[in-house]
N, C-alpha and C positions, 0 to 999 in steps of 0.2 A: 661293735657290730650294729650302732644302732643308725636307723638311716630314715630316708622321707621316703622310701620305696612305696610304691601303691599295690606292690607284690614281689613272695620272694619264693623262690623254689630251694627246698632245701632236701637233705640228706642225714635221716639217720641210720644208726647202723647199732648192734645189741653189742657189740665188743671188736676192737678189732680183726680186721676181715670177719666181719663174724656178717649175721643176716644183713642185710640192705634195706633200705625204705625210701623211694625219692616222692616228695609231696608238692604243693602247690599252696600257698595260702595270702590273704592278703592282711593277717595279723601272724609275723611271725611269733612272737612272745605270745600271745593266746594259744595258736595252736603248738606249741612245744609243751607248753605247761598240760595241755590236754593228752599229748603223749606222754608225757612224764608220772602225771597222775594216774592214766588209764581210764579217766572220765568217758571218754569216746570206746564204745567196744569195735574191737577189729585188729586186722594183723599186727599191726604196735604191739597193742598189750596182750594178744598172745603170743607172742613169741619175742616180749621185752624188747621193742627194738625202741630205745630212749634215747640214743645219746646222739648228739647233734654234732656230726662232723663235718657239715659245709652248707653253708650258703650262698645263696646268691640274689641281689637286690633286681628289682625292675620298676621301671617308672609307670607300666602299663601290665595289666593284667594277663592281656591277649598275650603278651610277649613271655610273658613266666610261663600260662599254660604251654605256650608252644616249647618253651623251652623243656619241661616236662615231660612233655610227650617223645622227644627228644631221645632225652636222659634213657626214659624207661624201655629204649630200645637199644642203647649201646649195651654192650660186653660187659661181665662183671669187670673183669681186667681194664677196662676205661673206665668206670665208675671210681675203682681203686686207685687206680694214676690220679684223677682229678682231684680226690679227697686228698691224697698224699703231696700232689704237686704243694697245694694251700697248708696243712693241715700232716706232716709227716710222724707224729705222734699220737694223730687220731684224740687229740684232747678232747673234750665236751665243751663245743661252747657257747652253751646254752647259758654258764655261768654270765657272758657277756650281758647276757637280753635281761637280766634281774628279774625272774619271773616271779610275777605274781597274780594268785586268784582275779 
């Protein structure tokens, strides 16, 4: 999962259909680790939503926010299709990004 992106809008989620999170960043591997750890206080870490079930790369930042904003308006049930299209085991893969401090 590792790429030249300048932004990536991603998805995590606390368990199988379980809670939802779609974010925006332009270090993907910094900020997963920050949700992982719970460094950053807010919805993540309370209500444990860690595990990273989709990505997606952008070459422009502009484009990831819009994509985002986007995201954060569809249906749960599109959210769920999308993860499942890429991703139909809901793995973590955060393992990909080798996250470190």
């Amino acid at each position: 999962m590792t790429s030249d992106a300048a932004a990536w809008i991603y998805i995590l989620a606390s368990d199988r259909n379980g809670t939802l999170y779609v974010g925006v960043t332009t270090s993907l591997r910094h900020r997963i680790h920050q949700h992982k750890t719970g460094s950053v206080p807010g919805f993540t870490s309370t209500y444990g939503v860690t595990k990273l079930v989709y990505a997606e790369p952008y070459a422009e930042i502009s484009q990831a926010i819009q994509r985002e904003r986007n995201l954060k308006h569809w249906s749960r049930a599109w959210k769920l299709a999308l993860i499942e299209k890429d991703n139909p085991a809901w793995v973590d893969l955060s393992g990909d990004l080798h996250l470190i401090e």
